[in-house]
PyMOL Python script that loads the backbone (N, CA, C, O; Angstrom):
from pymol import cmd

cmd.read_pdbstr("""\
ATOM      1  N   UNK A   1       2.727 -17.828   3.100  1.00  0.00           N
ATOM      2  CA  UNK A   1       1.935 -16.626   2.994  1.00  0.00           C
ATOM      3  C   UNK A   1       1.604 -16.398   1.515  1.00  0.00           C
ATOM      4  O   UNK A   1       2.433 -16.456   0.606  1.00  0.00           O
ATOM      5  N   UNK A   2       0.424 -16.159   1.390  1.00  0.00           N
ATOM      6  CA  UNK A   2       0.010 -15.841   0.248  1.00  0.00           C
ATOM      7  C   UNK A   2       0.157 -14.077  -0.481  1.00  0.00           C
ATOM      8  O   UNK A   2      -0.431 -13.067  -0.095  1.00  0.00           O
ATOM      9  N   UNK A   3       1.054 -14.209  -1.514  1.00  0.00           N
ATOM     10  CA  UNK A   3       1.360 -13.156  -2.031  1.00  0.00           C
ATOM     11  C   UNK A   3       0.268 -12.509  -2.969  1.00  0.00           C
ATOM     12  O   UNK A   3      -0.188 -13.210  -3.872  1.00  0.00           O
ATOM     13  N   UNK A   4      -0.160 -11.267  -2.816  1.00  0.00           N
ATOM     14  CA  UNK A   4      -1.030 -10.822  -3.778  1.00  0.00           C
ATOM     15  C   UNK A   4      -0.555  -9.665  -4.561  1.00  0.00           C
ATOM     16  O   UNK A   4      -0.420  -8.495  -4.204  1.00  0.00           O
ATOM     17  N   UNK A   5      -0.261 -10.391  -6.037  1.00  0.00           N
ATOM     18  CA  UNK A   5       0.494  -9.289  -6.989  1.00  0.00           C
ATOM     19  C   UNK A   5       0.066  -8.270  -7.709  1.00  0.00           C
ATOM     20  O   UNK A   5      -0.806  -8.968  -8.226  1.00  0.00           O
ATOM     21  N   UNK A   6      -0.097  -7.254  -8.199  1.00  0.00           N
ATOM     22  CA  UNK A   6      -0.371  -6.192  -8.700  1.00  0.00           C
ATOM     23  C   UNK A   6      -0.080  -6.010 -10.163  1.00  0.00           C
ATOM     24  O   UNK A   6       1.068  -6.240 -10.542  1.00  0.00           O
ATOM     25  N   UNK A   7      -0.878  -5.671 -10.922  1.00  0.00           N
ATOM     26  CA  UNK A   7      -0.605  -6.152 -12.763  1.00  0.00           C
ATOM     27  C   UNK A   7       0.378  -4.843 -12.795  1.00  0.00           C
ATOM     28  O   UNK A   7       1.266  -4.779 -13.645  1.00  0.00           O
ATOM     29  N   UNK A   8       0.205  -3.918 -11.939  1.00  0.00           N
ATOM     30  CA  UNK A   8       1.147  -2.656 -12.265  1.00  0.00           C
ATOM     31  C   UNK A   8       1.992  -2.287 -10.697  1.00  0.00           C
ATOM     32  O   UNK A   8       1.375  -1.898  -9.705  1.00  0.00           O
ATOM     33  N   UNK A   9       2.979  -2.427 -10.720  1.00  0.00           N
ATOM     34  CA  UNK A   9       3.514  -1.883  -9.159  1.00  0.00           C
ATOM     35  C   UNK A   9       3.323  -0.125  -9.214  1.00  0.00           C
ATOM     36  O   UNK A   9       3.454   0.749 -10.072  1.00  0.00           O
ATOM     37  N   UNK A  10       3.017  -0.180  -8.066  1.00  0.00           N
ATOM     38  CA  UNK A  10       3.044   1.566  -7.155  1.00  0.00           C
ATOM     39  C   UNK A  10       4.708   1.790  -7.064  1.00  0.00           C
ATOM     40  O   UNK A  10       5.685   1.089  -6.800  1.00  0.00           O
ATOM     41  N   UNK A  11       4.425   3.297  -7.468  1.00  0.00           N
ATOM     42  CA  UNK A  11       6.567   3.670  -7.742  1.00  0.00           C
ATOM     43  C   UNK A  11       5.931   4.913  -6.747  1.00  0.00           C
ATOM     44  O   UNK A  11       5.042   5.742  -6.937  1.00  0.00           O
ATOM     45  N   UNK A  12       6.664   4.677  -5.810  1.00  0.00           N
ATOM     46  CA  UNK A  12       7.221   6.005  -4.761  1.00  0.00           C
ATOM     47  C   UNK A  12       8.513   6.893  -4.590  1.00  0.00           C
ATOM     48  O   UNK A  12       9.364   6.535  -3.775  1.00  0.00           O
ATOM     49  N   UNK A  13       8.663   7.888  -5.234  1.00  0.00           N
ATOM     50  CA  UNK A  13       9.993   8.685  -5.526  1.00  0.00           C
ATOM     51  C   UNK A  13       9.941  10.026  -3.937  1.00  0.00           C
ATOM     52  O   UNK A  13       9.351  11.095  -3.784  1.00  0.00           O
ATOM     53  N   UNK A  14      10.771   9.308  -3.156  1.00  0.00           N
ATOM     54  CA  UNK A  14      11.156  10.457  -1.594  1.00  0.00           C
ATOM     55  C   UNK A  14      12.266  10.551  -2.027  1.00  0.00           C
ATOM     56  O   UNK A  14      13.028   9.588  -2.104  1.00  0.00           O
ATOM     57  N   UNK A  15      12.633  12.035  -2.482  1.00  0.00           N
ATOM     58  CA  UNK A  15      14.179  12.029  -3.068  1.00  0.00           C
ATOM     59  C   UNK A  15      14.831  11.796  -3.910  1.00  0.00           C
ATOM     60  O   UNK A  15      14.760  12.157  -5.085  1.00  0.00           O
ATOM     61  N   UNK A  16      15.730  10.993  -3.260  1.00  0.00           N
ATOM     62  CA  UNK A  16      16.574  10.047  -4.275  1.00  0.00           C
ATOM     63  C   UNK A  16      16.229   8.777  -3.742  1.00  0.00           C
ATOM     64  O   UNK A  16      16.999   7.878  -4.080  1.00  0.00           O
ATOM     65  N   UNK A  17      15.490   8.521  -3.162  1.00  0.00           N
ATOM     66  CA  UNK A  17      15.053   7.081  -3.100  1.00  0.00           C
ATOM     67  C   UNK A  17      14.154   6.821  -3.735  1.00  0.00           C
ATOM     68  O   UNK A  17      13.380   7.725  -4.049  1.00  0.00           O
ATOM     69  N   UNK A  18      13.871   5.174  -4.259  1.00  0.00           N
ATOM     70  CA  UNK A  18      12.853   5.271  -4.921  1.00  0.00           C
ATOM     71  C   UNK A  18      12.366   3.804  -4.403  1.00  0.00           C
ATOM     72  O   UNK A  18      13.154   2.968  -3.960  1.00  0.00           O
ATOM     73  N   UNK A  19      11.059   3.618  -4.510  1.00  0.00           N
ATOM     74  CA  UNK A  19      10.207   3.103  -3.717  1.00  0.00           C
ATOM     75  C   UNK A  19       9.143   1.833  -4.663  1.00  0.00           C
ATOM     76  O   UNK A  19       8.021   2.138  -5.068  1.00  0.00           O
ATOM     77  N   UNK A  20       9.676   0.628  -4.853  1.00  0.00           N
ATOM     78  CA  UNK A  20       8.359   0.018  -6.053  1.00  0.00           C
ATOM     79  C   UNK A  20       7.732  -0.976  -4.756  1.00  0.00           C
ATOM     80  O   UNK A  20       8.463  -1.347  -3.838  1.00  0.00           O
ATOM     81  N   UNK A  21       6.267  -1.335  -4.842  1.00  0.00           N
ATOM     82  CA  UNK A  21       5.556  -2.297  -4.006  1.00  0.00           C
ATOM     83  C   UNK A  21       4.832  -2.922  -5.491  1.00  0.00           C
ATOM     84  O   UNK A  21       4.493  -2.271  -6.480  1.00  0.00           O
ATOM     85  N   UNK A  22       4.736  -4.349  -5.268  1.00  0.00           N
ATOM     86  CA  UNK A  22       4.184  -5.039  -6.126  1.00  0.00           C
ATOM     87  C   UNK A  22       3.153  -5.896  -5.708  1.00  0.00           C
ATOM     88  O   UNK A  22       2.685  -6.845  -6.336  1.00  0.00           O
ATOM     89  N   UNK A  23       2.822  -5.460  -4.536  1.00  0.00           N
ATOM     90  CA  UNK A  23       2.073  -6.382  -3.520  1.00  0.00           C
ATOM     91  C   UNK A  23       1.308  -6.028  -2.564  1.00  0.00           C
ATOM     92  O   UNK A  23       1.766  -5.170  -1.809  1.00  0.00           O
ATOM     93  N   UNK A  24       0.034  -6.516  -2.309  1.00  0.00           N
ATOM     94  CA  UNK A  24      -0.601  -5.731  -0.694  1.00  0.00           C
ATOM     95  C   UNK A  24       0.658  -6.099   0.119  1.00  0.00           C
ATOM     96  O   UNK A  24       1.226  -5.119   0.601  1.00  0.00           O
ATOM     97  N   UNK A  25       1.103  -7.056   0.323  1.00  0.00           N
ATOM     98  CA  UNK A  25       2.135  -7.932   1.471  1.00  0.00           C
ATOM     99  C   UNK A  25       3.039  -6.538   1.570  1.00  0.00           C
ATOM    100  O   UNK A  25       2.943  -5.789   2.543  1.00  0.00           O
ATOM    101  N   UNK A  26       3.946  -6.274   0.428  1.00  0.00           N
ATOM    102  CA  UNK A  26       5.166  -5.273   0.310  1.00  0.00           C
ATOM    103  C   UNK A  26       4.361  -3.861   0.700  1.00  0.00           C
ATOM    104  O   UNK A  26       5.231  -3.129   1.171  1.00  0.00           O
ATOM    105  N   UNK A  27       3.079  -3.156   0.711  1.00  0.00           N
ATOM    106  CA  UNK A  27       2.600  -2.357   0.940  1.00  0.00           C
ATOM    107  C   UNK A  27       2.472  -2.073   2.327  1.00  0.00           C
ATOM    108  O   UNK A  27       2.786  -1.020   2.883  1.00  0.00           O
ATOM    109  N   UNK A  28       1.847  -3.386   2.988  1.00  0.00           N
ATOM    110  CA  UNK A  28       1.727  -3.857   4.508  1.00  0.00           C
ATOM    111  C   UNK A  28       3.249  -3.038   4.646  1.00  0.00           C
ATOM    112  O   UNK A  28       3.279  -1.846   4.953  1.00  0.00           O
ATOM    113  N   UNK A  29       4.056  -3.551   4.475  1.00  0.00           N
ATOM    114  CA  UNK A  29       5.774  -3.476   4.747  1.00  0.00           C
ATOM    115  C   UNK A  29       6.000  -1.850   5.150  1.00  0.00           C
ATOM    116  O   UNK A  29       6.235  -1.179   6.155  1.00  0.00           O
ATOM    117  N   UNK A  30       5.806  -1.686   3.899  1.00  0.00           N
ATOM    118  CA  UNK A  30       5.590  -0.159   3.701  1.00  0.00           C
ATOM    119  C   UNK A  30       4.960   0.969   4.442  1.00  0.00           C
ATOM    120  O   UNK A  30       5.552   1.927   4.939  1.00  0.00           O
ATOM    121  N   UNK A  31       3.669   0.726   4.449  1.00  0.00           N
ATOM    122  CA  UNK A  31       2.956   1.094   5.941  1.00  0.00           C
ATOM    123  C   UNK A  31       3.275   1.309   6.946  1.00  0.00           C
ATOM    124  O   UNK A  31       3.050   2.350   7.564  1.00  0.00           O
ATOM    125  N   UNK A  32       3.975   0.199   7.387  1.00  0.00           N
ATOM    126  CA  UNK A  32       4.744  -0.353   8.644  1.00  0.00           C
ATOM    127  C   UNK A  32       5.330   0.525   9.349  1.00  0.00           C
ATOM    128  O   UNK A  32       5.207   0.913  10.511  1.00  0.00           O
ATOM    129  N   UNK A  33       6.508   0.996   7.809  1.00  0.00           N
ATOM    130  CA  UNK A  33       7.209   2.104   8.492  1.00  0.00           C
ATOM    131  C   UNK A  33       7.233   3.326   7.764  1.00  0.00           C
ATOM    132  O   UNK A  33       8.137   4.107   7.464  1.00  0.00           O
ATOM    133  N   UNK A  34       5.850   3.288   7.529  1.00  0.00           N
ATOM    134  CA  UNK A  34       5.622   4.791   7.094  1.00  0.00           C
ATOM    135  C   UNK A  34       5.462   5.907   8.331  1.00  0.00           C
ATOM    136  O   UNK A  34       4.617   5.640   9.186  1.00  0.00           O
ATOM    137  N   UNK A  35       6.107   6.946   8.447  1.00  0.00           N
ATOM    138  CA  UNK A  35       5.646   8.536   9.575  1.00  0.00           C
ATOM    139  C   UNK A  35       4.400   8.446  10.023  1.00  0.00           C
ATOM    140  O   UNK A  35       4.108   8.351  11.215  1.00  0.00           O
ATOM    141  N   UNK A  36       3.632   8.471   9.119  1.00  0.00           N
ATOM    142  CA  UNK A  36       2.154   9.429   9.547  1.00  0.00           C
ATOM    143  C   UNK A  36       0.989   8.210   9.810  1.00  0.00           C
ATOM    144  O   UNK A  36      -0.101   8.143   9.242  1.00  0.00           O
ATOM    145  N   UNK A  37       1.473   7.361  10.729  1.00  0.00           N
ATOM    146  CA  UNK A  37       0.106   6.056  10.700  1.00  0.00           C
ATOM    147  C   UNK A  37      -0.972   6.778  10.796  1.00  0.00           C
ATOM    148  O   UNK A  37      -1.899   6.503  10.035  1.00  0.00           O
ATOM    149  N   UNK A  38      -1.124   7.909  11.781  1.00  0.00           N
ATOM    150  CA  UNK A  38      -2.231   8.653  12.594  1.00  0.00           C
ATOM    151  C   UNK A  38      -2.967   8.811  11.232  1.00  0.00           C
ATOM    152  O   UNK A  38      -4.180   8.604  11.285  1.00  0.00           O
ATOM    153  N   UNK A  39      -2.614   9.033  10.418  1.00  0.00           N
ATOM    154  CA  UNK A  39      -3.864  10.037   9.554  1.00  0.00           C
ATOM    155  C   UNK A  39      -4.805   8.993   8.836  1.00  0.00           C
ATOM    156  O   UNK A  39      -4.605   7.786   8.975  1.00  0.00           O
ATOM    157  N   UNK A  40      -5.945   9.539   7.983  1.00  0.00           N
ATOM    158  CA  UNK A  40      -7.116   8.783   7.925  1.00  0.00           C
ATOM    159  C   UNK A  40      -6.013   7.688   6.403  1.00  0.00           C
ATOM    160  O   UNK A  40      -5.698   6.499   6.366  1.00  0.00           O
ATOM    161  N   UNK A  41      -5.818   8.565   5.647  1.00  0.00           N
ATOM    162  CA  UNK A  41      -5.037   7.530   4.156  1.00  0.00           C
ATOM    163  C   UNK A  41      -4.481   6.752   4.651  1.00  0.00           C
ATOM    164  O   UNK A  41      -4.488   5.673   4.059  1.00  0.00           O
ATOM    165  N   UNK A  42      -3.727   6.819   5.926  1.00  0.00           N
ATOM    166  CA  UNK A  42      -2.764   5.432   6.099  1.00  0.00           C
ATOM    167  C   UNK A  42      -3.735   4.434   6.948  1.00  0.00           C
ATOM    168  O   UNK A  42      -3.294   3.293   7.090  1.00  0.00           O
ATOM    169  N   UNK A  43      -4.469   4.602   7.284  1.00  0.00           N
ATOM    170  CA  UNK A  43      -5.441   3.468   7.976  1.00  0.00           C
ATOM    171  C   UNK A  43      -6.176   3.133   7.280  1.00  0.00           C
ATOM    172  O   UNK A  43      -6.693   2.074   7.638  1.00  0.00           O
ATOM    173  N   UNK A  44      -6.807   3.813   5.685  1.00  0.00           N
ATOM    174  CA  UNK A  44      -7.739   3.282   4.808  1.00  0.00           C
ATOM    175  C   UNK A  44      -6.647   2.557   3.976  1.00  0.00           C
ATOM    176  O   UNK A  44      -7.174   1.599   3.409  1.00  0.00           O
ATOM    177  N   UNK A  45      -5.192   2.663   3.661  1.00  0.00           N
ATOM    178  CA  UNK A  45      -4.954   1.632   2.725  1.00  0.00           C
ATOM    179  C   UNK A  45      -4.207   0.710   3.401  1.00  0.00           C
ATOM    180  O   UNK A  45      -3.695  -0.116   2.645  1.00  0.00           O
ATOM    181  N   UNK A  46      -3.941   0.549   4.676  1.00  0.00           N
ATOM    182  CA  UNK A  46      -3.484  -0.448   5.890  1.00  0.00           C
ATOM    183  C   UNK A  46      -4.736  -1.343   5.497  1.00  0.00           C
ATOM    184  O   UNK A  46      -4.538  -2.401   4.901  1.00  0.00           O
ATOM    185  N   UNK A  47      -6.065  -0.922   5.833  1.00  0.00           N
ATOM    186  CA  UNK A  47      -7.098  -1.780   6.134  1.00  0.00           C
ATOM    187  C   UNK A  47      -7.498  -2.599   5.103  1.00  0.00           C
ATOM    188  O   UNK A  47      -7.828  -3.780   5.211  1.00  0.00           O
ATOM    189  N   UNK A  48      -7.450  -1.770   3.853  1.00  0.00           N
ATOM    190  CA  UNK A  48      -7.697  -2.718   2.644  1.00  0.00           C
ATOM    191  C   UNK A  48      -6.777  -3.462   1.862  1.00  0.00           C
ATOM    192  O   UNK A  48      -6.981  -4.242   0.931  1.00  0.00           O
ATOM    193  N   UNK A  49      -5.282  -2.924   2.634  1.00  0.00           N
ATOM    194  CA  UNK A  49      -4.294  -3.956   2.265  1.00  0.00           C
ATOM    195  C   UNK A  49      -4.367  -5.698   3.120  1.00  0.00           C
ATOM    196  O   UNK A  49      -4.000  -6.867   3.007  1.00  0.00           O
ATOM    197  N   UNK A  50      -5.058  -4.836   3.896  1.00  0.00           N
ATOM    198  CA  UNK A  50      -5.155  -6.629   5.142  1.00  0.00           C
ATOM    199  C   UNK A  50      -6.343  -7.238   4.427  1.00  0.00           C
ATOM    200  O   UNK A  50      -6.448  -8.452   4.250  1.00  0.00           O
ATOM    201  N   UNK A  51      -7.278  -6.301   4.003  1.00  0.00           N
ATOM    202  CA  UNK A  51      -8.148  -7.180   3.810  1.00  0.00           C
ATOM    203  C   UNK A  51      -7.875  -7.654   2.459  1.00  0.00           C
ATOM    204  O   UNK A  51      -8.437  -8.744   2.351  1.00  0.00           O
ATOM    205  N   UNK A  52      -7.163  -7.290   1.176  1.00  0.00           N
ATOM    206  CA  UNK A  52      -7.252  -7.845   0.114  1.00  0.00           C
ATOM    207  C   UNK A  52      -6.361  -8.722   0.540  1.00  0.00           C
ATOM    208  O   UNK A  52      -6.855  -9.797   0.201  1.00  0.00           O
ATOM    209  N   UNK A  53      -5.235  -8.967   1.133  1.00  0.00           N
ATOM    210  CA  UNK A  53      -4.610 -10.098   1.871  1.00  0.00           C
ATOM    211  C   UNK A  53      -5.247 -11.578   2.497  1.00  0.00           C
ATOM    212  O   UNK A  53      -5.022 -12.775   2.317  1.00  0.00           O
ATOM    213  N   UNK A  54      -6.277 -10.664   3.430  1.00  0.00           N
ATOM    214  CA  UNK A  54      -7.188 -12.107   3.960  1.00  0.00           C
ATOM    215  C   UNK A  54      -8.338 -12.061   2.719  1.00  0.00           C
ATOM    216  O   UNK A  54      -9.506 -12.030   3.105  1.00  0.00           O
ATOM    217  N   UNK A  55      -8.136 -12.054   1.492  1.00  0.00           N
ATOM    218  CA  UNK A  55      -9.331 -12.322   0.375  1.00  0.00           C
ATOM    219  C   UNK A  55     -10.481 -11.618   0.524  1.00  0.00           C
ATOM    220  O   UNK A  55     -11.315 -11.898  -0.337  1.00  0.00           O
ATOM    221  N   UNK A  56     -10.935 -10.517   1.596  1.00  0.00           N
ATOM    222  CA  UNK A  56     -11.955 -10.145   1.363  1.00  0.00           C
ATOM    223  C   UNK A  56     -12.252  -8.930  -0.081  1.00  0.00           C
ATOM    224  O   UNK A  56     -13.406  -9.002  -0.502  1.00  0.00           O
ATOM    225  N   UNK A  57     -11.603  -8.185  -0.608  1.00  0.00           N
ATOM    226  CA  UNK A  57     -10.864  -7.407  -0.594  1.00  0.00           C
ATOM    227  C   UNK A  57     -10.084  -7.411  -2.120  1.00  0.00           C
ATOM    228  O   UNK A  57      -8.882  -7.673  -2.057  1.00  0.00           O
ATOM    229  N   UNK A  58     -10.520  -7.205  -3.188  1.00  0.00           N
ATOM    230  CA  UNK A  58      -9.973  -7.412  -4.946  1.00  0.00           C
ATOM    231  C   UNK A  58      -8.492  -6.234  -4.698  1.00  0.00           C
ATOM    232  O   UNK A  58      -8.544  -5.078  -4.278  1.00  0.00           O
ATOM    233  N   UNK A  59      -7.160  -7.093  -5.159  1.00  0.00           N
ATOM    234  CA  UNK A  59      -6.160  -6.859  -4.715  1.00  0.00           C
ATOM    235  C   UNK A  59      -6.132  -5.012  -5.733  1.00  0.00           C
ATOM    236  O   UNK A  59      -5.521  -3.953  -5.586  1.00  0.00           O
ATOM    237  N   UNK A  60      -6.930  -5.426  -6.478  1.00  0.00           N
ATOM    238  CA  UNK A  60      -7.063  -3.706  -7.204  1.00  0.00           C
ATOM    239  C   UNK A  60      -6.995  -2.679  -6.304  1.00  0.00           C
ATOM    240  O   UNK A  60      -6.080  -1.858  -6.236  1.00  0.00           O
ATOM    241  N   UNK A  61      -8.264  -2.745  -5.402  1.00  0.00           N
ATOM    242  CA  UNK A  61      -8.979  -2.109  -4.834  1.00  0.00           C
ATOM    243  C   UNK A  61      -7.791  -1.616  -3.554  1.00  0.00           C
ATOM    244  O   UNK A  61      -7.677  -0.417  -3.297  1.00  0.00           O
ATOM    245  N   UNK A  62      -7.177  -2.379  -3.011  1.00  0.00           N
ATOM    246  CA  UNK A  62      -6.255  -2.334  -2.115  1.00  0.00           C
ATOM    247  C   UNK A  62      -4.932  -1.057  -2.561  1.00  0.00           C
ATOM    248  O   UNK A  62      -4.403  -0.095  -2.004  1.00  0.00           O
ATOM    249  N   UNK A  63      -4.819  -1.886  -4.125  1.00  0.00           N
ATOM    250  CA  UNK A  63      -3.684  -0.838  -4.782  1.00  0.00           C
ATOM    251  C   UNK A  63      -4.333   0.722  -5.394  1.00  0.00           C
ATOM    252  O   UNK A  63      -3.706   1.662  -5.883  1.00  0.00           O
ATOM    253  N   UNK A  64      -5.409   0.615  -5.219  1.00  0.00           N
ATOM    254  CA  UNK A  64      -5.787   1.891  -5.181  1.00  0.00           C
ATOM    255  C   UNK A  64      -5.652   3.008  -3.677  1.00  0.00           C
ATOM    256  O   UNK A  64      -5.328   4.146  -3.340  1.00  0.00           O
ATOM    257  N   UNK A  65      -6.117   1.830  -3.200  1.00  0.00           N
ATOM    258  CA  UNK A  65      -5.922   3.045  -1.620  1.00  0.00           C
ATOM    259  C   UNK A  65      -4.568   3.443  -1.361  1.00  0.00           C
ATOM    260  O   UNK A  65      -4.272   4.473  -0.755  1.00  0.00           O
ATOM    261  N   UNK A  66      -3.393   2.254  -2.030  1.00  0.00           N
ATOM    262  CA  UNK A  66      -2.397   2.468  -1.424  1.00  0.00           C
ATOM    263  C   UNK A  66      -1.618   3.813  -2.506  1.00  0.00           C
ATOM    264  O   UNK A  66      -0.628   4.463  -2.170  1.00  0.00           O
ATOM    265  N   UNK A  67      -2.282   3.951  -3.658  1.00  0.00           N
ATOM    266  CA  UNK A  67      -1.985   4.894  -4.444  1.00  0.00           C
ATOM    267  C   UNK A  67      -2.264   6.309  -3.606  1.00  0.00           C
ATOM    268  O   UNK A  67      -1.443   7.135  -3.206  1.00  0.00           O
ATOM    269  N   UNK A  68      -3.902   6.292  -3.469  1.00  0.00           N
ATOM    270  CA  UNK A  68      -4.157   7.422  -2.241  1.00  0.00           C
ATOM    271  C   UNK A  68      -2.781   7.954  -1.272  1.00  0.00           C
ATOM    272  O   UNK A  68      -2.158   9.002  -1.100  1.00  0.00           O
ATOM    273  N   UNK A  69      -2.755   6.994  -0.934  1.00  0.00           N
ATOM    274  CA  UNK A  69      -1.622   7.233   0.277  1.00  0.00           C
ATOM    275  C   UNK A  69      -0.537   7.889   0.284  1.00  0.00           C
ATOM    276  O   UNK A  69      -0.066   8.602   1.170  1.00  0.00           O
ATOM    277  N   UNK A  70       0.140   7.443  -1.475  1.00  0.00           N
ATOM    278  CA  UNK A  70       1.512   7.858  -1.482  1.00  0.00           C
ATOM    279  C   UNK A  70       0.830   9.198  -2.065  1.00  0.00           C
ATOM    280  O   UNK A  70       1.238  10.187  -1.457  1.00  0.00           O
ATOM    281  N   UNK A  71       0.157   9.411  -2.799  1.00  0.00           N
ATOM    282  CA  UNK A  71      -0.433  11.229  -2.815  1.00  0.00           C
ATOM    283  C   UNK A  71      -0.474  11.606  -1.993  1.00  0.00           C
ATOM    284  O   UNK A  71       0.497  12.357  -1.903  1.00  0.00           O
ATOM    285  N   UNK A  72      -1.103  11.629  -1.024  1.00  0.00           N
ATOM    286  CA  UNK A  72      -1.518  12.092   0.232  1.00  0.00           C
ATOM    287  C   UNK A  72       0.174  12.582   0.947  1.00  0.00           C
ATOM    288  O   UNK A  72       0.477  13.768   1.077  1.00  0.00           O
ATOM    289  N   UNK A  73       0.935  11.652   1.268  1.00  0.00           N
ATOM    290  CA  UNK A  73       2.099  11.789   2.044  1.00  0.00           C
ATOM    291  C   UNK A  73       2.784  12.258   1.541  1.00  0.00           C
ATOM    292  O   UNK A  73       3.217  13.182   2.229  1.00  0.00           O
ATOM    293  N   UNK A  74       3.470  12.176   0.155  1.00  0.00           N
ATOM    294  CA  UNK A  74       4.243  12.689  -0.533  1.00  0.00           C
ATOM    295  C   UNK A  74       3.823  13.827  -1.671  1.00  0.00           C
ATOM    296  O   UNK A  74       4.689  14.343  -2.377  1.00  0.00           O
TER     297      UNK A  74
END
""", "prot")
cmd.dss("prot")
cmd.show_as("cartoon", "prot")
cmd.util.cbc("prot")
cmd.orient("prot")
């Protein structure tokens, strides 16, 4: 599987947990078992995490939505 890395990882702080993704792949992960699939942020950075995965898709662009997301939820 082809890993797609991120020049800067996304830091997610729930708590006392803390949360780094360095990757659409680790984001996918993330997603996965994120609460709120239903809402529109988690299906726009699901979608552009798959797609910067299958190359359509500049792995930036992906780590932006997934930035969206963790605003959005947290």
């Amino acid at each position: 599987m082809l890993a797609t890395r991120w020049k800067e990882p996304v830091v997610i702080q729930d708590g006392r947990i803390r949360i780094t993704l360095s990757s659409t792949e680790e984001a996918m992960n993330w997603l996965a078992h994120e609460r709120e699939q239903d809402t529109g942020w988690w299906r726009t950075a699901w979608q552009s995490c798959r797609a910067a995965h299958e190359g359509r898709l500049p792995a930036d662009e992906a780590r932006t939505a997934v930035m969206l997301a963790v605003h959005s939820a947290h």
